[in-house]
C-alpha positions as CSV (number, residue, x, y, z in Angstrom):
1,X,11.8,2.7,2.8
2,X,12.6,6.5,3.9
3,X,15.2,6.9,6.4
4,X,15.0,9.4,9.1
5,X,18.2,10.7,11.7
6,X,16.1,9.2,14.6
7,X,14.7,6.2,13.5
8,X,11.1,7.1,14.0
9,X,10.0,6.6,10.4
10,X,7.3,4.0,10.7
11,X,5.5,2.4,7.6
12,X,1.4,2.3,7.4
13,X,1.0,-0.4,5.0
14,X,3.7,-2.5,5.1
15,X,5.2,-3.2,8.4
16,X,9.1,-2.0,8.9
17,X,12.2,-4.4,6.5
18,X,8.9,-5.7,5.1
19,X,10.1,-6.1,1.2
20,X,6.3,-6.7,-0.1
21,X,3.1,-6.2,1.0
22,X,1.5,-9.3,2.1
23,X,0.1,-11.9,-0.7
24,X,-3.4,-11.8,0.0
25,X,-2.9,-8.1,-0.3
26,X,-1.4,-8.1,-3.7
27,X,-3.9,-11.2,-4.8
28,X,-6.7,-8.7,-4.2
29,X,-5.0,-5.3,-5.8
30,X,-4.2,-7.7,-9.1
31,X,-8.0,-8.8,-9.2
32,X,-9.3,-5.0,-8.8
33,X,-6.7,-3.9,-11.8
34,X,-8.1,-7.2,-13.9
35,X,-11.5,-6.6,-13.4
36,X,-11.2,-3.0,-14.8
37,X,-10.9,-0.2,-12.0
38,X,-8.2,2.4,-12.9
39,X,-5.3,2.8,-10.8
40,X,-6.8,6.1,-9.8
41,X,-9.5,3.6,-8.4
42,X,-7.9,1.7,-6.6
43,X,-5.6,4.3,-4.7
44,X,-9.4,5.8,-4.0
45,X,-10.3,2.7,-2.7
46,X,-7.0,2.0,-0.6
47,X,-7.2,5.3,0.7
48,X,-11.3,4.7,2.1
49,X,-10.5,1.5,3.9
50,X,-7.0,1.6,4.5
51,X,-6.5,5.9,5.1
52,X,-3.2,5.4,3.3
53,X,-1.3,7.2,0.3
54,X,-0.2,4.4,-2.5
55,X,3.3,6.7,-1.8
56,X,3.3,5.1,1.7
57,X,3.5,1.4,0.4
């Protein structure tokens, strides 16, 4: 996770001292990568539904 001086850093994905993203989360980026989209895809589709950067998770 990025520090900052003041503290005001605050995660879009993932909420703060969270390690991993939650399991149904990562259940449903394995099956989009196993049923063929490119990574490319998926960020596309993350950034659609979610508005976030794979960078910020």
């Amino acid at each position: 996770m990025p520090r900052d001086r003041n503290g005001e850093y605050e995660p879009r994905a993932a909420k703060k001292y969270q390690n991993t993203l939650t399991q149904d989360m990562e259940e449903k980026l394995i099956s989009m990568y196993a049923k063929g989209m490119t990574t490319g895809d998926i960020e596309s589709h993350l950034r659609e539904l979610y508005d976030i950067d794979v960078s910020d998770i």
